[in-house]
C-alpha positions in Angstrom: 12.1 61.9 -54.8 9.0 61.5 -53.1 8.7 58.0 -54.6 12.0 56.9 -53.0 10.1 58.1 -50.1 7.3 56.3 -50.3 9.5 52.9 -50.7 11.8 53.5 -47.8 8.5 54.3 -45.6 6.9 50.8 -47.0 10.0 49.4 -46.0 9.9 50.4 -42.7 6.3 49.0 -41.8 7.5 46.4 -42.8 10.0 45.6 -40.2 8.7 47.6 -37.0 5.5 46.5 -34.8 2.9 50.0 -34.6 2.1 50.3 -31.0 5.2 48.6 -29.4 8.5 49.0 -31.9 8.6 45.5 -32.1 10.7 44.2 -35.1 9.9 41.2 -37.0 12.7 39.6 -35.8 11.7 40.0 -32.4 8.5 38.0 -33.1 10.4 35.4 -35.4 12.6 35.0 -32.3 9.9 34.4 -30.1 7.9 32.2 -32.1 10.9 30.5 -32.1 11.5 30.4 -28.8 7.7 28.7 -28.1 7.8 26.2 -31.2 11.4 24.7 -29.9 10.2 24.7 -25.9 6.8 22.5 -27.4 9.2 20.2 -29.4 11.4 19.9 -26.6 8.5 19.0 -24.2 7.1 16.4 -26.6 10.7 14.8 -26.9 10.9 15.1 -22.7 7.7 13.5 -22.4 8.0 10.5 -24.7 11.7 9.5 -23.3 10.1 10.2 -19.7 7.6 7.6 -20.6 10.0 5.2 -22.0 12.1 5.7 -19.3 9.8 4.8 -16.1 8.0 2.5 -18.0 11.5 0.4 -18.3 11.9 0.7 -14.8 8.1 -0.8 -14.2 7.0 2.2 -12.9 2.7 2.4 -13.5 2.0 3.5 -16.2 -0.2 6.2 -14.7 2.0 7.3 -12.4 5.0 7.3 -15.6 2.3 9.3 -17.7 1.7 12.0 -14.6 5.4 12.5 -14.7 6.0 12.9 -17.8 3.3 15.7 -18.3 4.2 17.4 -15.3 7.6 17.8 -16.9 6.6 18.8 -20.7 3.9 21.6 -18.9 6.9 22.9 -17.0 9.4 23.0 -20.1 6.7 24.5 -22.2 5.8 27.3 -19.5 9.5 28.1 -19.3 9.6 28.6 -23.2 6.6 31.0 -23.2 7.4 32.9 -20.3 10.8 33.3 -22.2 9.0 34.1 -25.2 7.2 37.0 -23.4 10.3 38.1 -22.6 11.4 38.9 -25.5 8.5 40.6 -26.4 9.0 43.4 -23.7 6.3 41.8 -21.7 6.7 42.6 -18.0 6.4 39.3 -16.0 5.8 40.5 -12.7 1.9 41.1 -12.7 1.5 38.3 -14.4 3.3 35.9 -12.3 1.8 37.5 -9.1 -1.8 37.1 -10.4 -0.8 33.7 -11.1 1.0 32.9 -7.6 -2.5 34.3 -6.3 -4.9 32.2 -8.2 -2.8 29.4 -7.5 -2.8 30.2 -3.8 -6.2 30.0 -4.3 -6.6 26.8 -5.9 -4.2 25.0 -3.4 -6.3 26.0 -0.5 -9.5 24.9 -2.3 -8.4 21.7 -3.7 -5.8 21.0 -0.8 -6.9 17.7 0.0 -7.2 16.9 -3.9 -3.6 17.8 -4.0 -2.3 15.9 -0.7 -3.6 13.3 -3.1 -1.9 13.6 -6.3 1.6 14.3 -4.1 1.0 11.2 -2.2 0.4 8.7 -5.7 3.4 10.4 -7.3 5.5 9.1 -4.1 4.0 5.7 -3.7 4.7 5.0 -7.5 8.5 6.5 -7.2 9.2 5.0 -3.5 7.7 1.5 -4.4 6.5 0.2 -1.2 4.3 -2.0 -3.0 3.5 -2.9 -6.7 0.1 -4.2 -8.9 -0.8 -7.2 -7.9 1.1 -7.3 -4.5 -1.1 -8.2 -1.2 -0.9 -5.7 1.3 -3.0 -4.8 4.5 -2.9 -1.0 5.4 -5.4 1.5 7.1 -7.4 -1.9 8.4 -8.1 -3.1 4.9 -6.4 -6.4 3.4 -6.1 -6.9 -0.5 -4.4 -6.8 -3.7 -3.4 -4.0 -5.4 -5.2 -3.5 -8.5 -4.3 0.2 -9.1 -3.1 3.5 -8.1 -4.3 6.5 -10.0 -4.2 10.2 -8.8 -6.1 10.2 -6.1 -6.4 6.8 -4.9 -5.3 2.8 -3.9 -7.4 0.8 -5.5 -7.7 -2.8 -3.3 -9.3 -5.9 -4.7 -10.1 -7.1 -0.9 -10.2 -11.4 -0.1 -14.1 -11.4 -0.1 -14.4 -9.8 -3.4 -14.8 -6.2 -2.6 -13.1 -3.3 -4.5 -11.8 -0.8 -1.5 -10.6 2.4 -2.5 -8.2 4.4 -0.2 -7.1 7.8 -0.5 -3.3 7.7 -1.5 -2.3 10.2 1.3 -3.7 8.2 3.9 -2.0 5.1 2.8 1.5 7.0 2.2 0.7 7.8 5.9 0.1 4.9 7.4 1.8 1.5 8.1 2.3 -0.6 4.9 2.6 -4.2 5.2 3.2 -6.4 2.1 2.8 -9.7 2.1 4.2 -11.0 -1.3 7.3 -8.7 -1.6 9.5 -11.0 0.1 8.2 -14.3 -1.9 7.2 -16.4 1.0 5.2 -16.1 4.6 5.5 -17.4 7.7 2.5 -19.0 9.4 1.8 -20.2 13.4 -0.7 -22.6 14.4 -1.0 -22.5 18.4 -1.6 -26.0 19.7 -2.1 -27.1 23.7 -0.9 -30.6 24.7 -1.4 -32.6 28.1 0.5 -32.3 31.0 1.5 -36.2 31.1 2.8 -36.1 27.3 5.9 -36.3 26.1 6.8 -32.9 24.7 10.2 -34.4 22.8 8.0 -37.1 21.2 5.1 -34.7 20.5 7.3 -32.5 18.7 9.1 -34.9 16.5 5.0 -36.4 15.2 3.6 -33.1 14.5 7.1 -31.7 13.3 6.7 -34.8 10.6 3.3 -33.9 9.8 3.8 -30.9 9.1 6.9 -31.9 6.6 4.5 -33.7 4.5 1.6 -31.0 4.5 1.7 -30.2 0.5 3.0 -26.1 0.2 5.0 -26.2 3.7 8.7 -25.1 2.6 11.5 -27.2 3.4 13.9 -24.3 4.5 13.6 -22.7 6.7 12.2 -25.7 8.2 9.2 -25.9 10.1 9.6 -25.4 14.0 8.1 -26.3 17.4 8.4 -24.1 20.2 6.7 -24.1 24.0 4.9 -20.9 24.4 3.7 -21.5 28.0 2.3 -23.6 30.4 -1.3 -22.7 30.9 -3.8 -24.2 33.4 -5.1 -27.6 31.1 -2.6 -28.1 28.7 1.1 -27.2 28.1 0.5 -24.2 25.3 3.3 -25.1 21.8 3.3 -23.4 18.8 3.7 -24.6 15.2 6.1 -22.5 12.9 6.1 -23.1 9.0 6.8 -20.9 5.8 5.3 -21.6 2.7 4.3 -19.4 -0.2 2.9 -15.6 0.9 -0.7 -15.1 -1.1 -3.7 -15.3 1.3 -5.8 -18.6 -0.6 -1.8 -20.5 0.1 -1.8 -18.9 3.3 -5.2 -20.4 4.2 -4.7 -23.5 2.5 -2.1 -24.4 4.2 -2.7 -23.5 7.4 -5.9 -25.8 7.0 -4.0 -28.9 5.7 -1.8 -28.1 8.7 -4.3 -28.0 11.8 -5.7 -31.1 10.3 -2.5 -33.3 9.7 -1.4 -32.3 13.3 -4.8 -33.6 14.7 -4.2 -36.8 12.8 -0.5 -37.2 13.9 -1.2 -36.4 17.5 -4.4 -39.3 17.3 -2.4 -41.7 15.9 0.5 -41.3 18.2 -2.4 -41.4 21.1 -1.0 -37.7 22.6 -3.9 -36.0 24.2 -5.1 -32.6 22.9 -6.9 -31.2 26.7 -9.7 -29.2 26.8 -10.4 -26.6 29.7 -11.6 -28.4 32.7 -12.8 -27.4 36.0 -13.3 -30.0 39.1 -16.0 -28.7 41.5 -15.9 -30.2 45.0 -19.6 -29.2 47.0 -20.0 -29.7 50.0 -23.6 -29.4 51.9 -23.4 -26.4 54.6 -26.5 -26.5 55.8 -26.7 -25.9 59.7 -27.5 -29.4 61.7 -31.0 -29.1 63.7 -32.3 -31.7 66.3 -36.1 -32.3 67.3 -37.6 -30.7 69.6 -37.8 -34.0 71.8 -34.2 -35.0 70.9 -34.7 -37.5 67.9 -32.2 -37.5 65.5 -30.9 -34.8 64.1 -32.4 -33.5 60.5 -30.6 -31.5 57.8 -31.6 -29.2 55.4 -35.5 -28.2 55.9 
């Protein structure tokens, strides 16, 4: 008798918890419950990968996602896991909201940061190797990790700008669009012929290596200023900055050469001065001829 006893207490010990009357089965199941929420959130986070990375998302900004949504699949599983170990969730989950009160408000700029890059990468505005010009900085984009833009600038320079000011502020991109459009102001004399001006530099310009065909280039009269009448030349061509510069050289300089050849005057400022001498007129004393000046 007291051996059957001693078996059915053995027994017992070994399916109850001392302390807490846990079962085995209750940890099994929770163990469970953790090891399938980390598989699941290593499967999550390699499709997420694969899945941005196929639709050319950065591959920082891809691997940022990803992790944020494996962390927040594996802390479901283990709160659920404490759950079924009788733990009560409430302390813990208000010390937590605390501390990470806390850490918001010490790291809130850090954080302004990280949001920011996670919405430049998902909205797009502008992609590696794009040319942009925001916050008064022109470049290309090189990079955006957590916390910045990283610009190659045209002199050479590495600028680095913190992602919430640039999801803040204007964005323009130059390359997106595949092409620019460039004006080169030019003034032309008063006695030229404006119809026959425009079809020499309007032919220049046609042959300037880079211009675009369409949209053709154009020629429009911007205003009549006091030594020349004011035009302005209107071309695309292709929208990086060393194109853009290029161009716009070879442009200014076959214009110049049209307009010399076709002998149409390019005017400088001038200014015509007219003096007169307004000195007072005073005679002699014995009435000789009047003197001027002293």
């Amino acid at each position: 008798m007291g051996a059957i006893t001693a078996l059915v207490g053995a027994t017992t010990a070994k399916t109850e918890v001392v302390g807490h009357g846990l079962t085995a089965f209750d940890w099994i199941q929770a163990g469970a419950i953790l090891v399938g929420a980390l598989v699941l959130a290593a499967f999550l986070r390699r499709a997420l990968r694969r899945r941005l990375h196929a639709e050319e998302f950065q591959p920082r900004a891809s691997l940022v996602a990803a992790r944020f949504a494996a962390l927040a699949v594996s802390l479901v599983g283990f709160f659920m896991a404490l759950g079924v170990l009788g733990i009560r969730l409430g302390p813990l989950i208000g010390a937590v909201g605390i501390g990470g009160i806390a850490v918001a408000l010490a790291a809130q700029s850090m954080l302004a940061d990280l949001i920011a890059s996670v919405l430049l990468q998902t909205r797009r505005p502008f992609r590696h190797g794009d040319q942009i010009a925001t916050n008064d900085h022109e470049g290309r984009v090189e990079d955006v990790n957590f916390r910045t833009v990283v610009l190659r600038s045209y002199d050479g320079q590495r600028v680095f700008l913190p992602a919430s000011k640039v999801l803040n502020a204007p964005i323009v991109n130059y390359t997106v669009l595949g092409r620019r459009r460039s004006r080169l102001p030019l003034g032309l004399a008063y006695d030229a012929d404006l119809d026959a001006a425009a079809a020499v530099l309007l032919e220049a310009v046609r042959r300037v290596d880079g211009v675009h065909g369409r949209p053709a280039p154009e020629l429009t009269v911007k205003e009549f200023a006091d030594s020349a009448v004011n035009v302005e030349l209107l071309f695309w061509h292709a929208p990086d900055q060393a194109t853009t510069r290029r161009v716009r050289s070879a442009v200014a300089v076959a214009s110049k050469k049209a307009l010399d050849v076709a002998g149409i005057e390019m005017p400088f400022p001038q200014r015509v001065l007219h003096v007169r001498d307004l000195a007072p007129e005073r005679r002699r004393p014995d009435g000789a001829r009047p003197v001027t000046g002293s």
